[in-house]
C-alpha positions as CSV (number, residue, x, y, z in Angstrom):
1,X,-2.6,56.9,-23.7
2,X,-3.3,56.5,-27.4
3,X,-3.8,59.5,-29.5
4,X,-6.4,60.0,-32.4
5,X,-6.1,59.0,-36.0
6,X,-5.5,62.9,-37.2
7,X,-2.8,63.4,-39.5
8,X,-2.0,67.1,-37.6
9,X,-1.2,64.3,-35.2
10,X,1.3,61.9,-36.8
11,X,2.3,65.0,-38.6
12,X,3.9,66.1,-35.2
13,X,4.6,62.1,-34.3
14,X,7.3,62.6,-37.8
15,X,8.9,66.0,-36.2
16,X,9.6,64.9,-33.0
17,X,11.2,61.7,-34.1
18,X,13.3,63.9,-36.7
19,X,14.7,66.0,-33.5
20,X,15.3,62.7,-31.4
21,X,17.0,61.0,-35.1
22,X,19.5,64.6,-34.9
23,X,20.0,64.2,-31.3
24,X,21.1,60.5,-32.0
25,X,24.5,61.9,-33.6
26,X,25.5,63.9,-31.1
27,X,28.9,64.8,-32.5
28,X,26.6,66.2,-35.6
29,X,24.4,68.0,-33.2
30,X,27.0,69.6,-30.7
31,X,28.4,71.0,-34.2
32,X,25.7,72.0,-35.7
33,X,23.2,73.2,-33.4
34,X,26.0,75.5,-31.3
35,X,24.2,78.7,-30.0
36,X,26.3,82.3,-29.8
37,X,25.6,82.0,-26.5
38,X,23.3,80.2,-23.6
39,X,21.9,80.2,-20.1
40,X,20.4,78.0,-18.0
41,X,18.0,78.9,-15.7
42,X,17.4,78.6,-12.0
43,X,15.2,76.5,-12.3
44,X,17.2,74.0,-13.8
45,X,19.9,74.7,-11.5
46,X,17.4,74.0,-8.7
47,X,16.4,70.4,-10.3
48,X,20.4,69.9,-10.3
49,X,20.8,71.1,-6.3
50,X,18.0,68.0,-5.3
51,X,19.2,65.4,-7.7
52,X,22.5,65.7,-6.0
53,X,21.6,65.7,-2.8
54,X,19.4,62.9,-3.0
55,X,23.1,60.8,-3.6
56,X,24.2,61.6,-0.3
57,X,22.2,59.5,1.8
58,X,22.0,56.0,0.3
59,X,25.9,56.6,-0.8
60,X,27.8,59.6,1.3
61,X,26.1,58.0,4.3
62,X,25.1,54.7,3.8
63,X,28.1,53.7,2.2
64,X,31.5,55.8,3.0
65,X,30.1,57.2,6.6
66,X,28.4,53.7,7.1
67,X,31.7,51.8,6.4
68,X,33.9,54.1,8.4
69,X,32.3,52.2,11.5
70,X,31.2,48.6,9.7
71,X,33.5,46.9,12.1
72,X,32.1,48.1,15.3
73,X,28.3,47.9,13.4
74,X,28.8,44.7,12.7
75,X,30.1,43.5,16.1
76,X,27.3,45.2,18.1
77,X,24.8,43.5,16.3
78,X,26.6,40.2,16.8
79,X,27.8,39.1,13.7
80,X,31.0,40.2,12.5
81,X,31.4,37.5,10.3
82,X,28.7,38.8,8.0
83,X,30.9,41.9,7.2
84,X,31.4,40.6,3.7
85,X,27.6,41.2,2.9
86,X,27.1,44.0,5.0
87,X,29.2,46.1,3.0
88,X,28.5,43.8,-0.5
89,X,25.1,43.8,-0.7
90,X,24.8,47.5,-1.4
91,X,27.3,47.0,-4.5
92,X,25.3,43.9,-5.7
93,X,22.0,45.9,-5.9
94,X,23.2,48.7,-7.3
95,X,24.7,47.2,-9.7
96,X,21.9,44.8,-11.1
97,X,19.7,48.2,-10.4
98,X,22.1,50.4,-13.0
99,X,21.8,47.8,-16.0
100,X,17.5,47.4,-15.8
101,X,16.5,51.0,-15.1
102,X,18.9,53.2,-17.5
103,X,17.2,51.3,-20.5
104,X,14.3,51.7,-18.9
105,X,14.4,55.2,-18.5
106,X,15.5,55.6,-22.2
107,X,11.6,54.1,-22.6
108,X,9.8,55.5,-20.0
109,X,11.9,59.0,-19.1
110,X,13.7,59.7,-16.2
111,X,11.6,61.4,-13.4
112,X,9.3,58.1,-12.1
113,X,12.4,56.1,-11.8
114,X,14.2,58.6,-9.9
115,X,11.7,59.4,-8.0
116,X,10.8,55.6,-6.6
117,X,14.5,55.4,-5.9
118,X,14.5,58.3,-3.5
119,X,11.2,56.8,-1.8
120,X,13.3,53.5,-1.7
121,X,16.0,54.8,-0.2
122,X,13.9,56.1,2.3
123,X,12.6,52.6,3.2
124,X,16.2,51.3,3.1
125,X,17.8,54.0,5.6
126,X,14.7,53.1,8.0
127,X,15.2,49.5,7.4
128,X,19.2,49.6,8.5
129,X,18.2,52.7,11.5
130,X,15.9,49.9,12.8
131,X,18.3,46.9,12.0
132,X,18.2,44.3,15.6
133,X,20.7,42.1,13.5
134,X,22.9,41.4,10.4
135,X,20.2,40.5,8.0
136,X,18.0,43.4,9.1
137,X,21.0,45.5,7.7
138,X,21.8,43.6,4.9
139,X,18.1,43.8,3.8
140,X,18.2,47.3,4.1
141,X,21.7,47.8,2.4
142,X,20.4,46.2,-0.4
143,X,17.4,48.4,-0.8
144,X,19.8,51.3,-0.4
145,X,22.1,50.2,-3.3
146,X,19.0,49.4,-5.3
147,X,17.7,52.6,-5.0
148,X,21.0,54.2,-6.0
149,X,21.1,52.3,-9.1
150,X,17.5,54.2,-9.5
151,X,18.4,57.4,-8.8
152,X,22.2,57.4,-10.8
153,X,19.7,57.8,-13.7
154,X,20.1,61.4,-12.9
155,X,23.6,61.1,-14.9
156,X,22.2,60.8,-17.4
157,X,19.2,63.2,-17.3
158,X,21.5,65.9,-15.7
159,X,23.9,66.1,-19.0
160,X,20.8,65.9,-21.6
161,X,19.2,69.6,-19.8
162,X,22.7,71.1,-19.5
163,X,24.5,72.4,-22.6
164,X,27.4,70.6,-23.4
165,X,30.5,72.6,-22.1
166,X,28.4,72.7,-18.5
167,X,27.9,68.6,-18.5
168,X,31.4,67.7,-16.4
169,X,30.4,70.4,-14.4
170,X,26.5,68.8,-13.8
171,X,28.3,65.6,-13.2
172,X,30.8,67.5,-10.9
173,X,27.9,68.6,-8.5
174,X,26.2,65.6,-8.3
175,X,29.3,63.9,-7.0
176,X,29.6,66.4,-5.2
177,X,26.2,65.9,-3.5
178,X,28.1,62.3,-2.2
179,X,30.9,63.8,-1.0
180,X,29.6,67.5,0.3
181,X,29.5,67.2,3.4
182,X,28.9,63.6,3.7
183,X,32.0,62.7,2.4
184,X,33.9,64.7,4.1
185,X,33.1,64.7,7.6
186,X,32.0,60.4,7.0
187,X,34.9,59.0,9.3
188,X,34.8,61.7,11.8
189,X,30.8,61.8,11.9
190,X,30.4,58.0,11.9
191,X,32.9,57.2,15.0
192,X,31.5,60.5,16.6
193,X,28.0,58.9,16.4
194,X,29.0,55.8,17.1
195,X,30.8,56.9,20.2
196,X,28.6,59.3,22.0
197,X,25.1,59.1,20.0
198,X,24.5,55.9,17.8
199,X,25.3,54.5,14.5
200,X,21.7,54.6,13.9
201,X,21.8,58.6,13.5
202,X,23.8,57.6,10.4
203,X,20.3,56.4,8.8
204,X,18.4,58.8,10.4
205,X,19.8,62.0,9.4
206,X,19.8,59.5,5.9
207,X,16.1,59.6,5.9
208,X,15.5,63.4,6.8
209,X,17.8,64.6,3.9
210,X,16.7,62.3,1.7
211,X,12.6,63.6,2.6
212,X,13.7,67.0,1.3
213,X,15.3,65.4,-1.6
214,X,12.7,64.0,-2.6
215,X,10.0,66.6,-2.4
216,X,12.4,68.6,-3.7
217,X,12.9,66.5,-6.9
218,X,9.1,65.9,-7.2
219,X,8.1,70.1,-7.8
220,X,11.5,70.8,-10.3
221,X,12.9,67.7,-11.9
222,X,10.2,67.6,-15.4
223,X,12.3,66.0,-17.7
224,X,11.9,64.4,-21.4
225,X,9.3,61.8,-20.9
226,X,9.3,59.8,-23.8
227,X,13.5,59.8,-24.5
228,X,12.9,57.7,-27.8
229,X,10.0,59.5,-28.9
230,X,6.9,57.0,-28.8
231,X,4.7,59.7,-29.4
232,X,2.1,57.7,-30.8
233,X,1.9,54.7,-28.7
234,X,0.3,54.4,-25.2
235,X,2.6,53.5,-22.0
236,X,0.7,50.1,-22.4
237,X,1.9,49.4,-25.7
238,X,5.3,50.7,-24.9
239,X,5.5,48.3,-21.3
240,X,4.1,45.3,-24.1
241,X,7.4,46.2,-26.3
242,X,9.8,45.9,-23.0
243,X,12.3,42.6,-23.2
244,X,11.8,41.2,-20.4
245,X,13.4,38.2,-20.6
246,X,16.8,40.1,-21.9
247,X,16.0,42.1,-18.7
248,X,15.6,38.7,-16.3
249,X,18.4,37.2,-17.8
250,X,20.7,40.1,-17.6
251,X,19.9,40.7,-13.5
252,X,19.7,36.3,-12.9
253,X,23.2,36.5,-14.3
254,X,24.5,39.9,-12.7
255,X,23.3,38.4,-9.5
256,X,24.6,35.2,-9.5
257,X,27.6,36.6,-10.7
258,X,28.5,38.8,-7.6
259,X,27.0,36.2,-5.1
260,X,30.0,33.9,-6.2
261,X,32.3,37.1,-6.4
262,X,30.6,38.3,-2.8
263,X,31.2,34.8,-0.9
264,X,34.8,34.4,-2.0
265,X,37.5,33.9,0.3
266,X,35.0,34.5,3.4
267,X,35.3,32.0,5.8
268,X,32.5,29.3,4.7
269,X,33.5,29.6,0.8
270,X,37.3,29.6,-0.3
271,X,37.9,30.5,-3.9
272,X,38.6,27.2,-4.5
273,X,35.1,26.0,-3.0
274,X,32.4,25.0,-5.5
275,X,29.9,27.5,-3.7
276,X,32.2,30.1,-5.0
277,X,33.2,28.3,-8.4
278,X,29.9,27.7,-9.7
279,X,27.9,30.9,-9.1
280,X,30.8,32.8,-11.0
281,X,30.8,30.7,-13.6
282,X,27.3,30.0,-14.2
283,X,26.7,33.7,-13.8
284,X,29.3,34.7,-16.6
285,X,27.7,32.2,-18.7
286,X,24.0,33.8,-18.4
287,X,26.0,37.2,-18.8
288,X,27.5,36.5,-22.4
289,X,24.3,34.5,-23.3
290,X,22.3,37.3,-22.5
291,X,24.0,39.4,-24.7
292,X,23.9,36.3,-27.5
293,X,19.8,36.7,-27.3
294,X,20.0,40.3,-27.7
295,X,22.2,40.4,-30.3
296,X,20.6,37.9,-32.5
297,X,17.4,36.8,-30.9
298,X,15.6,39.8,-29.4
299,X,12.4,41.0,-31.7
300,X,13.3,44.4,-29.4
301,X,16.2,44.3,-27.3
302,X,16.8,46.6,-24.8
303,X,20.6,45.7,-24.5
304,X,22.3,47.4,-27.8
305,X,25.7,45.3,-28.0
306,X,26.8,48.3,-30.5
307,X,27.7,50.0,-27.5
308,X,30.6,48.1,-26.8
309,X,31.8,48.0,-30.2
310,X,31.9,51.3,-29.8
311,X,35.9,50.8,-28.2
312,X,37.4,54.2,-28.4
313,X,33.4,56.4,-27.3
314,X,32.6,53.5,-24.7
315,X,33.8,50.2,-23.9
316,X,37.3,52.2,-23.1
317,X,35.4,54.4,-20.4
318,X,33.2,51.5,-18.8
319,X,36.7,49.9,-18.1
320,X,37.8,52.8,-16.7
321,X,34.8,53.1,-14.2
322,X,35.1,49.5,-13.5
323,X,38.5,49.7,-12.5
324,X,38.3,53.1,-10.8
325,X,35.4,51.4,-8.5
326,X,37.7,48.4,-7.7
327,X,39.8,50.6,-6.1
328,X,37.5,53.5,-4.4
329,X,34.9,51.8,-2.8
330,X,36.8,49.2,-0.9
331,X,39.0,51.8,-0.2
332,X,36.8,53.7,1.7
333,X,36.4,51.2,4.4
334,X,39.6,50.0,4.2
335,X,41.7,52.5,4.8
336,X,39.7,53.8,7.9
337,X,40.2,50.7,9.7
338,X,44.2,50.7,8.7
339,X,43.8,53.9,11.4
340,X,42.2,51.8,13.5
341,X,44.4,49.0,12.9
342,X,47.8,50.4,12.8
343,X,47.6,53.6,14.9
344,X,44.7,54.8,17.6
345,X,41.3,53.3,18.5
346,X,40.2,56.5,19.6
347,X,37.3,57.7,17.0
348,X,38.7,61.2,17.6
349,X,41.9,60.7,16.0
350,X,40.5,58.0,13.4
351,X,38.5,61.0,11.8
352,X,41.2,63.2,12.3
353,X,43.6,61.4,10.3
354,X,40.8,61.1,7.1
355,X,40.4,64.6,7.0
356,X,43.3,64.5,4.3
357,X,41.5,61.8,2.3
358,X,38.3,62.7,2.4
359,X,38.7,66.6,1.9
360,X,40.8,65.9,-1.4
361,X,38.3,63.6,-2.2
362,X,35.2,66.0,-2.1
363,X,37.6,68.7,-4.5
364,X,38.8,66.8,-6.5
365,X,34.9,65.9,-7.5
366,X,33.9,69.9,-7.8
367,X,37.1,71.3,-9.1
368,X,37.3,68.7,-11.6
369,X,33.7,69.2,-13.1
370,X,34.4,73.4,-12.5
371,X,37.7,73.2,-14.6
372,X,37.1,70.4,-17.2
373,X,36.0,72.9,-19.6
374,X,38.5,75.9,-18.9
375,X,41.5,73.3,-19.2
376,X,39.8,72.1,-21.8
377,X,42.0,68.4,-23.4
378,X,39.3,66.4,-21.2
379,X,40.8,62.5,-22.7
380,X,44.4,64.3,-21.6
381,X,42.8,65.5,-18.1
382,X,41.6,62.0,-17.8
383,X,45.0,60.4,-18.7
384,X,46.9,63.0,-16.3
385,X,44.3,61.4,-13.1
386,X,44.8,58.0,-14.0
387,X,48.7,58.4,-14.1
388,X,48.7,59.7,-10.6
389,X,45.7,57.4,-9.0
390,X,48.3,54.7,-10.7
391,X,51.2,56.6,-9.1
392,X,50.2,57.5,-5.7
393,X,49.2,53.8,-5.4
394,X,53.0,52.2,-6.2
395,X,54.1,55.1,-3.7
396,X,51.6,54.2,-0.9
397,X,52.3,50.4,-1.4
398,X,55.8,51.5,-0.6
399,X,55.3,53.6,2.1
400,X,52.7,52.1,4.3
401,X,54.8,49.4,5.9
402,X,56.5,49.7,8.3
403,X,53.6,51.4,9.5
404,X,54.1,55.3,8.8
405,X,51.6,56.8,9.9
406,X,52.4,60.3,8.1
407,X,52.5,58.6,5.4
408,X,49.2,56.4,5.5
409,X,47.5,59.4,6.0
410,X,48.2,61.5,3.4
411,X,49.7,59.3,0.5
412,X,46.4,57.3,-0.3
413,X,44.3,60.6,0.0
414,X,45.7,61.9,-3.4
415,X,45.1,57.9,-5.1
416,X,41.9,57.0,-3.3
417,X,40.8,60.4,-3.8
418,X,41.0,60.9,-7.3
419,X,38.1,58.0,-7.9
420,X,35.5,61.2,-8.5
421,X,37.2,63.0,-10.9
422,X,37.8,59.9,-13.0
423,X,34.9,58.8,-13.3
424,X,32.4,62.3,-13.9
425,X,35.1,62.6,-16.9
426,X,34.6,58.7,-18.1
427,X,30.8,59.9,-17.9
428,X,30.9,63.2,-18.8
429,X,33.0,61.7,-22.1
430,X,30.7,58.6,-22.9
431,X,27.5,61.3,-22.7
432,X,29.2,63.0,-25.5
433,X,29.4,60.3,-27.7
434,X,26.7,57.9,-27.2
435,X,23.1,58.3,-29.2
436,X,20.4,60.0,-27.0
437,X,18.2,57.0,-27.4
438,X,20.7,54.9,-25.7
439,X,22.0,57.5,-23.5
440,X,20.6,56.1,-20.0
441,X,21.4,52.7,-21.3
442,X,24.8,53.8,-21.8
443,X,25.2,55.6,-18.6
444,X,22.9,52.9,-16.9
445,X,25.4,50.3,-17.7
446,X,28.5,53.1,-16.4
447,X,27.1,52.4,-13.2
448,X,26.4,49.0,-13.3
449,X,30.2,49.4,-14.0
450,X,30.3,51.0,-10.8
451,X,28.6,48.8,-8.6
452,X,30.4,45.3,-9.8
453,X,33.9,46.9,-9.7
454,X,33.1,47.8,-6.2
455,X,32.1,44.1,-5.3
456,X,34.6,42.8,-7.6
457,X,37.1,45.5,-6.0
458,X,35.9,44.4,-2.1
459,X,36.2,40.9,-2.7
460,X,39.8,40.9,-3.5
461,X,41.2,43.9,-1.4
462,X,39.2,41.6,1.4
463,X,40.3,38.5,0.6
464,X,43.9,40.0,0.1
465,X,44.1,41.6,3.4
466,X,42.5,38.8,5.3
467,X,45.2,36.1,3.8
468,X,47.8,38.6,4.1
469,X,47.0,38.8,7.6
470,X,46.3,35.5,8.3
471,X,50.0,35.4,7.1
472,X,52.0,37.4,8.8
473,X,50.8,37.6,12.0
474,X,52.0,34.9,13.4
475,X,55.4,35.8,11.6
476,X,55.3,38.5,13.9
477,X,54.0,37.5,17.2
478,X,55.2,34.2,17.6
479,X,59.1,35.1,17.8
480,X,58.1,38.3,20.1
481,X,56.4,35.5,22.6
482,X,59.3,33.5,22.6
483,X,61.9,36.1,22.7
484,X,59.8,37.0,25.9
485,X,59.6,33.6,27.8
486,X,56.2,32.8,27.0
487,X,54.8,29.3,26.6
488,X,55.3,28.0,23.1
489,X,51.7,26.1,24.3
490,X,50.0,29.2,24.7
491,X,51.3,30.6,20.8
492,X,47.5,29.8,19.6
493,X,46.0,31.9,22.5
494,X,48.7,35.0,22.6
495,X,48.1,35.6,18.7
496,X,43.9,35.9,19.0
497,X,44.6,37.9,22.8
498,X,47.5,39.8,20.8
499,X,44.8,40.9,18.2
500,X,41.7,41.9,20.0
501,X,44.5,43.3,23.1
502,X,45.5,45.7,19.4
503,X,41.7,47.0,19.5
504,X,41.6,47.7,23.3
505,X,39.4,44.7,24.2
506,X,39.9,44.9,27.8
507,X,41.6,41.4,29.2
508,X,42.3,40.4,26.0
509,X,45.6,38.5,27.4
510,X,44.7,37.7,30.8
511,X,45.5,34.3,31.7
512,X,49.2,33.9,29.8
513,X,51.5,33.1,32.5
514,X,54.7,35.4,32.2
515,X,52.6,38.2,30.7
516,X,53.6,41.6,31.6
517,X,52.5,45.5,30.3
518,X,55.5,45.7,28.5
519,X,55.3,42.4,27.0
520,X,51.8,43.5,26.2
521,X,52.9,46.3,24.2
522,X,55.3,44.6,22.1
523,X,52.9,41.8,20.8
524,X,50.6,44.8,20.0
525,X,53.5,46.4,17.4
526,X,54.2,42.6,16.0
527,X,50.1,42.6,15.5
528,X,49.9,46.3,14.1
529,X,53.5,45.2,11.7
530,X,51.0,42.4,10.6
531,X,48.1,44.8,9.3
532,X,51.3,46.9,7.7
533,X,52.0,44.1,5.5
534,X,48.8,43.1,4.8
535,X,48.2,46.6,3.3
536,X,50.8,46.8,1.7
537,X,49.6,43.6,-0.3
538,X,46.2,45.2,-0.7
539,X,48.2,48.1,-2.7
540,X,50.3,46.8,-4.4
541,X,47.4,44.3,-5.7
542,X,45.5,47.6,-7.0
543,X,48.3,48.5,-9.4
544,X,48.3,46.5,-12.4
545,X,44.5,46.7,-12.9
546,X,45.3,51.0,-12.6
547,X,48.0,50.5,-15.0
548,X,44.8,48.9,-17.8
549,X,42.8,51.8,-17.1
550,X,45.7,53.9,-17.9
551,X,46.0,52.1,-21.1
552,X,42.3,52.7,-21.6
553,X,42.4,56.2,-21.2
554,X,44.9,56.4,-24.0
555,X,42.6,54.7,-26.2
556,X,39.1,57.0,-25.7
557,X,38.2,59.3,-28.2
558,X,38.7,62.7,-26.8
559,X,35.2,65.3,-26.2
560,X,36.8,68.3,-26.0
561,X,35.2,69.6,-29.8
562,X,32.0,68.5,-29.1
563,X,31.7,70.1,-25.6
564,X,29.7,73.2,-27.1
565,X,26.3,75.5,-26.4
566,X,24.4,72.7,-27.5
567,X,21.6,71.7,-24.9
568,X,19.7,68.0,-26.0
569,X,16.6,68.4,-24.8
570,X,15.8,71.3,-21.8
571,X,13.3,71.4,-19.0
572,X,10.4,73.4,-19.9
573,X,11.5,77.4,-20.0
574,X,14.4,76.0,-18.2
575,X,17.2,77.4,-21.1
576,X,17.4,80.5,-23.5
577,X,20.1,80.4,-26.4
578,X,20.6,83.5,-28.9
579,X,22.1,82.1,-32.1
580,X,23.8,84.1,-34.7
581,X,21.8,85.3,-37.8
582,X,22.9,83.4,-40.8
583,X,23.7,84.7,-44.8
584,X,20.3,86.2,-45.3
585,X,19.5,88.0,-42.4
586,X,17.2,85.2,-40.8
587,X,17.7,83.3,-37.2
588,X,19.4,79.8,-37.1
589,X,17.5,76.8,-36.4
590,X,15.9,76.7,-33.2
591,X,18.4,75.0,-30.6
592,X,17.2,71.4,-30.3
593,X,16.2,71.8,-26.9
594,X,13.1,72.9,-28.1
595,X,12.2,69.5,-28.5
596,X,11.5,68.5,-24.9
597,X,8.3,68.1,-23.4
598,X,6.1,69.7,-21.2
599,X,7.4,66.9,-18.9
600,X,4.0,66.1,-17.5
601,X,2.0,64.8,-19.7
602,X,-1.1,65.7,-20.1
603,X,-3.3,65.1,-23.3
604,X,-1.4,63.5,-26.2
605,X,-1.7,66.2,-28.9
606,X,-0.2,68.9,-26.5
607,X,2.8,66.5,-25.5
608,X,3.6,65.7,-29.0
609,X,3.4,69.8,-29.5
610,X,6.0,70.5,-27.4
611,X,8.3,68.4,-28.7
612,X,8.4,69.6,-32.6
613,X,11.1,72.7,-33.5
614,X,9.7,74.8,-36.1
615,X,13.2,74.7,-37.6
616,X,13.9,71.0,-37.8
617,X,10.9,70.5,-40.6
């Protein structure tokens, strides 16, 4: 769309870029644009309710319900081995998908890219509901996690329509779309399904809920549409302006990155392996000279590298999602299956025994985006969780072997569980200091934080555990065989019946002469005392890189100040604000959120309109 040459026009062009230049300090504007008092409307709460349930299917079920069963998934569909890409291909795609579309959307707005993401994750739940084999579900994890990265935009378009005391509380209940009920109920509804329906039904309630999502989205979510105000420029020109090759090289890097990350320590690539070597090296290279070309070379770069010279308002924070995603995500699988491993095969009890993790987990996501404000100190509140995720993880590494079961259950629930609340407050913190016109870059590369730390996260808790294992389980079974008076020649085929005998494969050890039920029994403790210490590695591995996001957290800025009546820019008749009168008897300025759009654009001169306060002139 190109607008005429009037200069009522560019007249309007010059007041809606002076509203998007005073949103682009938002410390300034939070203090100086700070109604008596505000109130959002239903509307905008409605827009809220959809954008967070959209979350729940590619994420609450296609990642934490979907892993609580990846084992058994896997090995229906015949390839077990593939386990490292059916659960890393999600956190690949999401991640490349968080670092292109948030500067995108700072071009382009937010609704068309949330939008495609919820039809894509529609596509991606059918692909994996219809999967006949390991690829057919690692094609349609993919899709999943790139739609996520697609619709995680919504962090960043929830906080601009919220003022800003309610934005930990927006974030709250969009984490709170993953883990209510999803998140909850993921262990116990994925082995229930699994058991006496299908694991398909996990992707199939994915699609219906994600159907009402996204109809839902389509007739409330009408958001800024032109963040950085190109008023006067038609989407053409503005697609023309796009760096696409700081875009390629940033996802050819990302990508090969976490394909090297993804492959270690599986069983065809070692670390030590060249096919491992060289992708993470060759991707770390693109990485650093992508960021080269944009600081230097780009005629229009889409990267801004003053974000992350921006240490105490943002490169702290990313490292503090980063590292909070090493630890949650793999967690979520992992743990599960040290139920499975250590203590019952019976679904019934598996999802029993989560109940602790998963309900602290869903809380601690609402409460902490209800009470950020009231408690107020949000860097101190963000401190307090990463001293006891840090915590909670020394005292489960010292718990969980030998193999207490009281203690595996509810000792992780309050580490693993706190990964919500640090991370809406790492968000809710960066949207507070970052310039609107970067925000969805910002918050677009917060999730990109997310997705790597996740695959960075899996591939070592993985490789960890496996190794570990690897380890100690013969430590354990060989000198209960041999204490027992069973062939020394049969050691290799008592430790692979030993482990599948642990899972309830039936006839795992048939065919070991001098085997009896109670000999039976005792290999399966010296298997299950295995997995203990392999855990326990896996923990105890965690700490040190919980102990720099600590550090971190010490070293953000604090939002507290800042977290005012202010709104950025509202949905249309979506927020009214009464201001106090000022010296002379006359109204304060408008509140800036009388710069948005209409949100669906229609000719240029009426867009522009509704983006100019009278008060900003």
């Amino acid at each position: 769309m190109t607008y005429p040459d009037d200069p009522h026009v560019e007249e309007l062009v010059q007041e809606a870029r002076k509203v998007i230049a005073f949103e682009d300090d938002p410390h300034n504007a939070a203090l100086q644009d700070n109604p008596e008092s505000v109130k959002v409307s239903w509307g905008t709460w409605a827009a809220v309710f959809f954008l967070a349930i959209s979350f729940g299917p590619p994420i609450g079920l296609g990642v934490v319900t979907y892993a609580s069963v990846i084992f058994p998934i896997t090995n229906a569909l015949g390839d077990a081995s593939a386990i490292t890409w059916a659960t890393g291909s999600w956190g690949l795609a999401s991640a490349v998908s968080f670092g292109l579309t948030g500067p995108l959307s700072d071009v382009f707005g937010r609704r068309w890219p949330i939008l495609i993401g919820q039809a894509l994750a529609i596509v991606g739940c059918s692909v994996c509901a219809a999967a006949q084999n390991t690829n057919m579900l690692i094609a349609g994890q993919a899709a999943n996690g790139f739609a996520s990265g697609l619709i995680f935009i919504a962090y960043a378009g929830v906080p601009e329509m919220l003022p800003n005391k309610h934005r930990a509380l927006g974030l709250g209940l969009l984490e709170a779309g993953i883990g209510i009920p999803w998140g909850i109920v993921a262990i116990i509804l994925g082995n229930a399904l699994y058991a006496h329906a299908s694991w398909r039904w996990i992707f199939y309630i994915s699609v219906i809920v994600e159907v009402v999502a996204l109809v839902g989205t389509a007739f409330t979510y009408f958001p800024l549409p032109r963040p950085r105000g190109y008023y006067n420029k038609s989407r053409w020109e503005e697609l023309k302006e796009i760096d696409f090759i700081g875009v390629s090289l940033f996802a050819a890097g990302l990508t090969t990155l976490l394909i090297g990350l993804t492959w270690g320590g599986s069983e065809d690539h070692s670390w030590k392996s060249a096919s491992t070597i060289a992708p993470i090296i060759i991707g770390a290279a693109v990485i650093a000279a992508t960021m080269f070309y944009e600081a230097y070379l780009a005629p229009n770069p889409i990267y801004s590298t003053s974000l992350f010279r921006n240490a105490r308002g943002y490169s702290s924070l990313w490292v503090i999602v980063f590292v909070a995603s090493m630890q949650g995500f793999p967690m979520a699988s992992l743990i599960p299956r040290g139920y499975m491993d250590m203590f019952t095969t019976d679904p019934n009890k598996i999802g029993v025994y989560s109940l602790p993790l998963t309900i602290t987990q869903s809380l601690t996501s609402v409460l902490g985006g209800v009470f950020a404000k009231k408690v107020g100190h949000i860097k101190w509140q963000l401190i307090f969780w990463l001293f006891l995720q840090a915590a909670f993880l020394s005292a489960t590494a010292a718990t969980v072997y030998p193999n207490n079961r009281d203690a595996f259950i509810w000792v992780p629930a309050f580490s693993t569980s706190l990964f919500p609340v640090i991370v809406l407050l790492a968000y809710a913190m960066a949207s507070l200091h970052v310039p609107h016109s970067m925000l969805g870059l910002a918050l677009g590369l917060l999730g990109t934080a997310r997705g790597a730390g996740s695959s960075v996260g899996s591939a070592i808790c993985y490789t960890v555990f496996n190794n570990r294992f690897e380890h100690y389980v013969g430590l354990e079974v060989v000198p209960v065989a041999l204490r027992n008076g069973l062939n020394p020649a049969d050691l290799p085929k008592i430790i692979s019946g030993a482990i599948t005998y642990n899972l309830d494969v039936p006839h795992s050890l048939d065919g070991i002469n001098g085997i009896t039920s109670a000999i039976k029994d005792l290999l399966r403790e010296a298997v299950r005392s295995a997995y203990g210490h392999a855990f326990k590695m896996v923990f105890y591995v965690t700490i040190p890189f919980t102990v720099v996001a600590l550090l971190c957290g010490f070293l953000a800025k604090d939002v507290t100040v800042y977290m005012t009546n202010h709104t950025q820019f509202r949905m249309s008749k979506s927020i009214t604000t009464h201001h106090k009168e000022d010296d002379n008897g006359e109204r304060g300025k408008e509140d800036s959120s009388a710069a948005s759009a209409r949100h669906v654009e229609q000719t240029g001169v009426e867009e522009i309109s509704t983006v100019a306060p009278k008060a900003l002139q």
